[in-house]
C-alpha positions in Angstrom: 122.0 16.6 139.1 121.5 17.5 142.5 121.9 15.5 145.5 117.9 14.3 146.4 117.9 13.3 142.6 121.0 11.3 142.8 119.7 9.1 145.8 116.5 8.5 144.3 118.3 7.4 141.0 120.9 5.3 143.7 118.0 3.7 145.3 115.5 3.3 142.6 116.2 -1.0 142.1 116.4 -1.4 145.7 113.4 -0.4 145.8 112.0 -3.1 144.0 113.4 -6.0 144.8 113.9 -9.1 142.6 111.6 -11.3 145.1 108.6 -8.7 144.6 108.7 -9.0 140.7 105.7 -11.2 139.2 106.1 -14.5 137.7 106.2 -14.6 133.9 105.7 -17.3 131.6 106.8 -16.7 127.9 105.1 -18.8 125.2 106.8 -18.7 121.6 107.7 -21.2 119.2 110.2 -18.6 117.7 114.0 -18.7 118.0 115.9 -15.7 117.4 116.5 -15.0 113.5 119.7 -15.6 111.8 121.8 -12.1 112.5 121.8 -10.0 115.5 118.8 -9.0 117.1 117.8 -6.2 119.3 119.7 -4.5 120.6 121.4 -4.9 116.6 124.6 -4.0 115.0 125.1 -0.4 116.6 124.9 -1.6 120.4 125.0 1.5 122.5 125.4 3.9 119.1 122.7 6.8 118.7 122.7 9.3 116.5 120.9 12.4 117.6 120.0 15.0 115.1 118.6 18.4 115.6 117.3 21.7 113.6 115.9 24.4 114.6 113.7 24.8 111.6 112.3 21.5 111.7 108.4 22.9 113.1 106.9 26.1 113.6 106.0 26.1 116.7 103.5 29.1 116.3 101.3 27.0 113.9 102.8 23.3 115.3 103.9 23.1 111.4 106.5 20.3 110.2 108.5 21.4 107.6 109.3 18.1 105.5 112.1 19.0 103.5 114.1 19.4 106.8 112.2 16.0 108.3 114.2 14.5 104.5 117.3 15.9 105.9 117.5 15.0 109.2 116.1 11.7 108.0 119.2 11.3 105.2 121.8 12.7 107.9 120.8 10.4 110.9 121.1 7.6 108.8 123.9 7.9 107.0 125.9 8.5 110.2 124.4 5.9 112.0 125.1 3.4 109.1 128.1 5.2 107.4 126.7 4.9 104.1 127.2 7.3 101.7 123.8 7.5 100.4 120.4 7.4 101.4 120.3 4.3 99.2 122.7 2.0 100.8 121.8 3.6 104.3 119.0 1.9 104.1 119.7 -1.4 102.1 121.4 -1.9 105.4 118.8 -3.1 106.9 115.9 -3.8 104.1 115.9 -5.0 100.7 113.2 -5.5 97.9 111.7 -8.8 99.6 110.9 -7.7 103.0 107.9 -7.0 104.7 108.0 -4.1 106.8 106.0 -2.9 109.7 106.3 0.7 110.7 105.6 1.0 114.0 103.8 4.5 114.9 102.6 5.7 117.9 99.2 7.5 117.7 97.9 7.3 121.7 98.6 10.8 122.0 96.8 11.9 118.6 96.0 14.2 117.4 98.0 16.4 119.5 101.1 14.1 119.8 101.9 11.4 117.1 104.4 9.9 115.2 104.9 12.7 112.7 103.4 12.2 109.5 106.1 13.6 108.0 109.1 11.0 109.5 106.6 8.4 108.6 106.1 9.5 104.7 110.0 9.8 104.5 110.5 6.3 106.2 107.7 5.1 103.7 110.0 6.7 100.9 113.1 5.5 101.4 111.6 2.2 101.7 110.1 2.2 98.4 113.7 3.5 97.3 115.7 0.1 98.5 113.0 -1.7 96.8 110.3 -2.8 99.0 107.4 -2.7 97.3 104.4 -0.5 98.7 101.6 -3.6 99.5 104.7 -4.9 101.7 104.5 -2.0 104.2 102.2 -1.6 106.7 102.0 1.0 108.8 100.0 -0.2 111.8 98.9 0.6 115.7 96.7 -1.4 117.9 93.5 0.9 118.1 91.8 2.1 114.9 90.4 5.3 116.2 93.7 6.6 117.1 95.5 5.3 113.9 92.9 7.3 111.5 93.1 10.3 113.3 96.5 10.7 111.9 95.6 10.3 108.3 99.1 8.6 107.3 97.3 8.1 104.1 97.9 11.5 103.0 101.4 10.8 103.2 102.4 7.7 101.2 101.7 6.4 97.9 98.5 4.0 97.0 98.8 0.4 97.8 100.8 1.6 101.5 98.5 -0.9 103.9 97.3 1.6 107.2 96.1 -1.3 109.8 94.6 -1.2 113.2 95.5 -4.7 115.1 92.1 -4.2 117.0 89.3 -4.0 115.2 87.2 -3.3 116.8 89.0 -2.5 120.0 89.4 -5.3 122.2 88.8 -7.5 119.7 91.5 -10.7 120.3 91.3 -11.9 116.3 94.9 -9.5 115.7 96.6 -11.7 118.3 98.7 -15.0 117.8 96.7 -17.3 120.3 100.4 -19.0 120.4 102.6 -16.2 121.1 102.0 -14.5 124.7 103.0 -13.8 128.1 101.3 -15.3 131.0 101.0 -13.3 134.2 98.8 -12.7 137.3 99.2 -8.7 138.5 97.0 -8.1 140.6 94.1 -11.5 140.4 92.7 -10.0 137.1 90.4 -12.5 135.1 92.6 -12.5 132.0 96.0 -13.2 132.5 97.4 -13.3 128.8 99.0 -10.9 127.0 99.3 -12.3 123.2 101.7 -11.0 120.4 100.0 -9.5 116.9 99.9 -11.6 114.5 100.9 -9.3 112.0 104.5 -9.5 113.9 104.3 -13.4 113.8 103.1 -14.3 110.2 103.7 -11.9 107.9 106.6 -9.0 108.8 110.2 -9.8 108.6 111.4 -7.0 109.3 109.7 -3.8 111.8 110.6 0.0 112.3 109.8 1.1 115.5 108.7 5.2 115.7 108.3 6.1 119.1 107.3 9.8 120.4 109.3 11.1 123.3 106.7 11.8 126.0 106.8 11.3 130.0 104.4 8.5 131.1 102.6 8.6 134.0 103.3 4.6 134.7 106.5 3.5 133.1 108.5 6.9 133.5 108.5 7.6 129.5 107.8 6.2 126.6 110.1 5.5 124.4 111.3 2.5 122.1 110.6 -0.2 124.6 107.0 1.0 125.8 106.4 1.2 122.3 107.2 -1.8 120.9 106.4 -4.0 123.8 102.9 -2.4 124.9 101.9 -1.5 121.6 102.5 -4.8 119.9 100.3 -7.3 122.5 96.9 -7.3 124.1 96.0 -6.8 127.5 98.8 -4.8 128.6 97.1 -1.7 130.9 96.4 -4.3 133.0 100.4 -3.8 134.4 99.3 -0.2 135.7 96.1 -0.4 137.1 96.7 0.8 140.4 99.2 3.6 142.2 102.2 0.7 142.8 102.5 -0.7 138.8 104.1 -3.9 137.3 105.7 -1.5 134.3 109.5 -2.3 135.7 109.4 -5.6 134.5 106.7 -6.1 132.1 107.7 -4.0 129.8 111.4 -5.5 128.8 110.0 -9.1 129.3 107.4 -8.1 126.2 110.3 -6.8 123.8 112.0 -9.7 124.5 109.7 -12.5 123.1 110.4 -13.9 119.9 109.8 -13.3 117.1 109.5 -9.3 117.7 113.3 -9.1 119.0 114.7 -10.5 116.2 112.5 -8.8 113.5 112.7 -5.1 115.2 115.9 -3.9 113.4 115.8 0.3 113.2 114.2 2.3 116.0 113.7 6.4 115.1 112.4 8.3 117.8 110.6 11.7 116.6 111.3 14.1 119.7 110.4 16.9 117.2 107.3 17.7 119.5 107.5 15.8 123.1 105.6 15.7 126.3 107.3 16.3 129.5 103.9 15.6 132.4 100.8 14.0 131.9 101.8 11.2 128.9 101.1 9.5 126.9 98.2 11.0 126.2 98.5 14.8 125.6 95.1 16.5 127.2 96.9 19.8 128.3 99.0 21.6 125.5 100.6 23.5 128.7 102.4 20.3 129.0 103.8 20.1 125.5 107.4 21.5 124.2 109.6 21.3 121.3 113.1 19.4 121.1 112.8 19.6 117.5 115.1 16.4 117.3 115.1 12.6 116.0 117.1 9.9 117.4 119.0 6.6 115.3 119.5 3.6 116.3 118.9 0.0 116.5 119.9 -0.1 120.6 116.4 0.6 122.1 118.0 1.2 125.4 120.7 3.6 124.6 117.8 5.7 123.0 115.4 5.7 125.5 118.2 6.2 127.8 118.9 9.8 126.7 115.0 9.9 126.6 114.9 10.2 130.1 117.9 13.0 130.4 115.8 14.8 128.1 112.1 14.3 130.1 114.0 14.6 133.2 115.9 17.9 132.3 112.7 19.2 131.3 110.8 18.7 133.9 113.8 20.0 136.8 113.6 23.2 134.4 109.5 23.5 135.1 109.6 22.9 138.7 108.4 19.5 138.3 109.2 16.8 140.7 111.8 13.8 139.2 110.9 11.3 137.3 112.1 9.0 140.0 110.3 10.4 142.7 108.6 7.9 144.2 106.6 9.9 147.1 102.7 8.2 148.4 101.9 11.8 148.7 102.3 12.9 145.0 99.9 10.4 143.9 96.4 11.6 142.6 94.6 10.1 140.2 94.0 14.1 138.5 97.6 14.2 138.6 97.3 14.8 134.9 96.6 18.0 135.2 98.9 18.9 138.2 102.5 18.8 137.6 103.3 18.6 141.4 100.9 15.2 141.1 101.3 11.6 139.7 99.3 9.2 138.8 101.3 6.4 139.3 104.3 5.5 140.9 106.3 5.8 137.9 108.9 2.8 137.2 111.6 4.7 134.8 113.9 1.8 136.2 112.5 -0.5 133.4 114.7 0.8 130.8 118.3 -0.6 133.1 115.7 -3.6 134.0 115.8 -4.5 130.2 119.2 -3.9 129.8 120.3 -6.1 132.8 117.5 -9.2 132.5 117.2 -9.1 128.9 120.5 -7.4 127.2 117.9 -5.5 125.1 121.0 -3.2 124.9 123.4 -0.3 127.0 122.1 1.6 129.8 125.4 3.1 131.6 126.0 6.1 129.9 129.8 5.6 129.8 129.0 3.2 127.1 126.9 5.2 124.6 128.6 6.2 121.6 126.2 9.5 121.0 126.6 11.6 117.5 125.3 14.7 117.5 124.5 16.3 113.9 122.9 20.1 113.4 120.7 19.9 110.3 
């Protein structure tokens, strides 16, 4: 890390101060569910696992019998189970109701992989769940279909939208939100899905590792938090965003912290500049890795490393920068340009405000498998 970097990392909080942070109200008639809840039993664990023959990048081909493998082998060393069976009966048995959290805003170029989703789907199934008990689901429909998850799991799997149409409020608990005033919008409520509320116990949370021209990345928290209420792009609507805090304070409510217990990032394809969409292929690579855990922090924490490292290897300015001058609202097509001043600092501001789980890196346990 060189020195410039080093400051900005330094001076990042300072930067926003406690006093300039909106103020939330957080309506829920949940308590946290018996057992721990985010950030779970492996606090500051991750396993990491890697193979080169995972894709071909030449035709942007998944091979699945190594998606199986890495799938069996980041699981059975998070857990230490010694089968794929009991890896999994760790955290699901045969009454649950799992949601599958994907993340499709970047389809079809970037997605959560078809084939990490089919596995998850399987080893569900395996533990017992049965298949009308799984739901794989996004907030927007168009995005979700364009996927075609379908092709993947058995009959009876449910494939649901929480918006449909799109913008429609009928997929939202009017209960269970977060009231807050950005920047004088009309709408000031941000409600959970219902889906998360009244019927899942339990949800697995698939992120894509992509940069994001707002929060800094995307990773477990953005994914959970702004892909499980309404009315959430209101945070980033202008050049100076509201993505610091808002995005922890989501993950937070109850019930979703309690019910989110396994987060597996796919980092097999990634996104290192204009996220989370994925307009420009110029701005796509390859990590050809997944990440365990049930610590959303600790992941997305060696998310940024691995955006960050990315980017400094391209030219690109830091994550952290936080330079007027970069900002351009083309800057999805310029490297050298942002959109937004991006707020990576949310990730530490959900550790320290919400002990959503371990930041400092002295503190993550990391495993490193070769598949």
């Amino acid at each position: 890390m060189d020195r410039r970097t080093f400051l900005q990392l330094a001076t990042a909080p300072a930067l926003l101060g406690s006093d300039e942070l909106p103020s939330y109200k957080v309506v829920s008639r949940y308590t946290p569910a018996n057992g721990p809840h985010m950030p779970g039993p492996y606090r500051g664990v991750v396993t990491r696992v890697h193979s080169e023959n995972v894709v071909d990048t030449a035709a942007d081909r998944v091979d699945q019998p190594t998606v199986d493998r890495m799938l069996s082998a980041g699981m059975g060393t998070l857990t230490g189970a010694k089968n794929d069976k009991d890896a999994w009966g760790a955290f699901f048995s045969a009454s649950d109701v799992v949601g599958v959290k994907v993340n499709c805003s970047g389809a079809p170029a970037i997605r959560a992989s078809p084939e990490i989703v089919g596995g998850i789907v399987r080893n569900l199934l395996a533990v017992g769940v049965k298949a009308d008990n799984i739901y794989i689901y996004e907030r927007f429909l168009d995005q979700l279909t364009s996927v075609h998850y379908e092709r993947v799991v058995p009959q009876g799997v449910n494939i649901v939208a929480i918006e449909t149409p799109r913008g429609s409020l009928m997929g939202y608990d009017p209960k269970t939100y977060v009231e807050v005033s950005f920047f004088g919008e009309d709408d000031t409520r941000s409600n959970l899905a219902r889906l998360v509320t009244e019927r899942f116990t339990k949800i697995v949370n698939v992120p894509n590792a992509k940069e994001h021209q707002a929060s800094g990345v995307t990773g477990c928290l953005k994914n959970l938090a702004y892909g499980d209420f309404s009315n959430v792009a209101r945070s980033h609507m202008r050049s100076k965003t509201n993505t610091f805090s808002f995005i922890g304070t989501l993950a937070a409510v109850e019930p979703l912290r309690s019910k989110c217990v396994l987060h597996i990032m796919d980092g097999i394809r990634a996104i290192w500049h204009g996220g989370p969409f994925s307009e420009d292929k110029r701005y796509r690579f390859y990590p050809r890795l997944m990440m365990f855990g049930t610590d959303p922090v600790a992941i997305d924490r060696l998310l940024l490393d691995l955006i960050e490292d990315k980017r400094k290897a391209e030219g690109a300015p830091s994550l952290w920068d936080r330079s007027p001058d970069k900002i351009d609202p083309r800057a999805h097509r310029d490297f050298h340009k942002n959109t937004f001043i991006r707020e990576p600092g949310h990730i530490e501001y959900a550790a320290t405000k919400f002990g959503l789980g371990e930041y400092d890196k002295n503190r993550i346990k990391v495993e490193s498998l070769e598949v």
